[in-house]
C-alpha positions in Angstrom: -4.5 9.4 -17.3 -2.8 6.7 -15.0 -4.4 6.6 -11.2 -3.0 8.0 -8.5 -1.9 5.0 -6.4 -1.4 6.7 -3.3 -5.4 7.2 -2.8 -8.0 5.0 -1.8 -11.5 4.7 -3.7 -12.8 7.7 -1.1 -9.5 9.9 -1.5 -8.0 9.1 1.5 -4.0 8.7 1.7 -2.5 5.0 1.6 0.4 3.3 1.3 0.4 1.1 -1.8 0.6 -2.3 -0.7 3.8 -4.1 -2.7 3.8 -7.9 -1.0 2.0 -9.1 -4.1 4.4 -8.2 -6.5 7.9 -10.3 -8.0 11.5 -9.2 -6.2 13.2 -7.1 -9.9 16.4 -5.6 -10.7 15.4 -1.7 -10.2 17.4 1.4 -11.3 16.6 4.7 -10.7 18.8 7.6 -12.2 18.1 11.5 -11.1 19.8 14.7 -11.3 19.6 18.8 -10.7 22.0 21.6 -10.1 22.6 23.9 -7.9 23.9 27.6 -9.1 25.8 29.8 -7.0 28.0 32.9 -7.8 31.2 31.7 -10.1 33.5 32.4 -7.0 31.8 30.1 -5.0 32.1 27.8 -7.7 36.0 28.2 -7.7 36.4 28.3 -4.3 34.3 24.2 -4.2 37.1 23.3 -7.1 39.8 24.8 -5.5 38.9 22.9 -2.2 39.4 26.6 -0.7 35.8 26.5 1.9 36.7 26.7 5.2 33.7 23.9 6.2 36.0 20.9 4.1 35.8 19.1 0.9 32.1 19.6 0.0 31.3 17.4 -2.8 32.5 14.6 -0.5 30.7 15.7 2.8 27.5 16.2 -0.5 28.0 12.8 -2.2 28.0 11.1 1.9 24.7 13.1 2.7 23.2 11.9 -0.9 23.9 8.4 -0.2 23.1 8.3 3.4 19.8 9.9 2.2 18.9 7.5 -0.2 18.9 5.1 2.4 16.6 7.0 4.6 13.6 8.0 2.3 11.1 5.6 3.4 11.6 7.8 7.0 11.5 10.8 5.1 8.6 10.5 2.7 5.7 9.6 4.0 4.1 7.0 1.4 7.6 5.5 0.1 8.5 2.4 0.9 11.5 1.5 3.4 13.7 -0.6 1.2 17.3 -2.3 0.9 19.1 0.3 -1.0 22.0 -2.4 -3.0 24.0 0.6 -4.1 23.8 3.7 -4.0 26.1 6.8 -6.0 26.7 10.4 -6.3 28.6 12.3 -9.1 29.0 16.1 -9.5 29.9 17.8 -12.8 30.7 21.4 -13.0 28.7 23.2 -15.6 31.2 26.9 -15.6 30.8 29.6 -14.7 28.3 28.8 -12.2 26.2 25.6 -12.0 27.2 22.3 -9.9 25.3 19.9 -11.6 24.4 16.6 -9.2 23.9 13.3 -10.4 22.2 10.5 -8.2 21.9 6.8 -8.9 20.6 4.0 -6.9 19.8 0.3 -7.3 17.8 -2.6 -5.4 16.4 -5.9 -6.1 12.7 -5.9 -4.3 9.1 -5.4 -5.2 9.1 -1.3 -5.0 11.8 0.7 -7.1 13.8 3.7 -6.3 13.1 6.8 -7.9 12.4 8.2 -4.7 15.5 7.4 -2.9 17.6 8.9 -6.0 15.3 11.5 -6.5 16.1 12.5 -2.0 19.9 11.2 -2.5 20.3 14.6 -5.4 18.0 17.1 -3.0 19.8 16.5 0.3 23.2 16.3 -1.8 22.4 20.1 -2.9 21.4 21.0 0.1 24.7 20.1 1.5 26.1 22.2 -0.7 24.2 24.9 0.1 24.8 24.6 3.9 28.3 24.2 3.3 28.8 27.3 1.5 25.6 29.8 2.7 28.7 31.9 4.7 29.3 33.5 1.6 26.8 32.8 -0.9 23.4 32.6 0.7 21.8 33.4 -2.8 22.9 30.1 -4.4 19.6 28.2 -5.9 18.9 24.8 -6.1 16.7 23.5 -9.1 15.5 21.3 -11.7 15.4 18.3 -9.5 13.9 15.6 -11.9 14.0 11.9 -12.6 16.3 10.8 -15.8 15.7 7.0 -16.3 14.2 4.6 -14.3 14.1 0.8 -14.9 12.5 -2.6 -14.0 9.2 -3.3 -12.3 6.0 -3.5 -13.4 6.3 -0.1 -15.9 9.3 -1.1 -17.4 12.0 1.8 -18.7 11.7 5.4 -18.7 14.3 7.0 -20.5 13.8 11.4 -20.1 13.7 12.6 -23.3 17.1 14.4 -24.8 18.8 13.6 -21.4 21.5 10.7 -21.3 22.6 9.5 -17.7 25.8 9.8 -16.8 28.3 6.5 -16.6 
């Protein structure tokens, strides 16, 4: 079983220290979904919430979130997002699926920051629309493909990221 980096030799927390390791190419590729009552699905399509367009104000928050994990988590890295992107596919009658993918050249990658750019994307969603669906569920938040650094590619098996 790999070692958990985030630990010193007497179990205390750490931040890994990265300033030995080569600038990559890094990729990071995550989705969930969020699932919500099928009329609160039509009325997101039908741009018919009273609080906007909410897979725009969602896809802004995703982004702007990916540049902010290093505040957010305590152990990540703070690093130079190079581009950053959200994409929402409807899965009817009742599931927004969210897909998040973000790049950078540097010495740490980014599953983290696409991993934080789906989470705060759904719950975006979710505020936008709580007035009249607070039993919508947000879930299955997981990494789909990562690549470059030191571990090389991971691909999720029998999922295929979006283009």
């Amino acid at each position: 079983m790999p070692e958990l980096t985030h630990f010193d030799a007497r179990g205390r927390a750490r931040m890994v220290d990265v300033g030995g390791k080569s600038d990559t190419e890094r990729e990071a590729v995550a989705r969930g979904e969020i699932i919500m009552q099928p009329e609160t699905l039509k009325l997101i399509e039908e741009g018919d919430m009273s609080k906007g367009d909410v897979l725009g104000v969602a896809r802004v928050a995703g982004i702007m979130a990916a540049k902010e994990t290093g505040r957010l988590i305590p152990m990540a890295h703070p690093i130079m997002v190079t581009g950053s992107g959200i994409d929402f596919r409807y899965r009817y009658p009742d599931t927004i699926e969210i897909e998040a993918r973000v790049r950078t050249t540097g010495k740490t990658g980014v599953e983290m920051e696409a991993l934080t750019a789906v989470s705060v994307a759904a719950l975006t969603i979710y505020d936008m629309c709580k007035a009249v669906d607070k039993g919508m569920t947000i879930q299955n938040v997981r990494l789909i493909l990562k690549t470059g650094g030191k571990s090389g590619k991971f691909e999720r098996e029998g999922e295929i990221a979006w283009e």
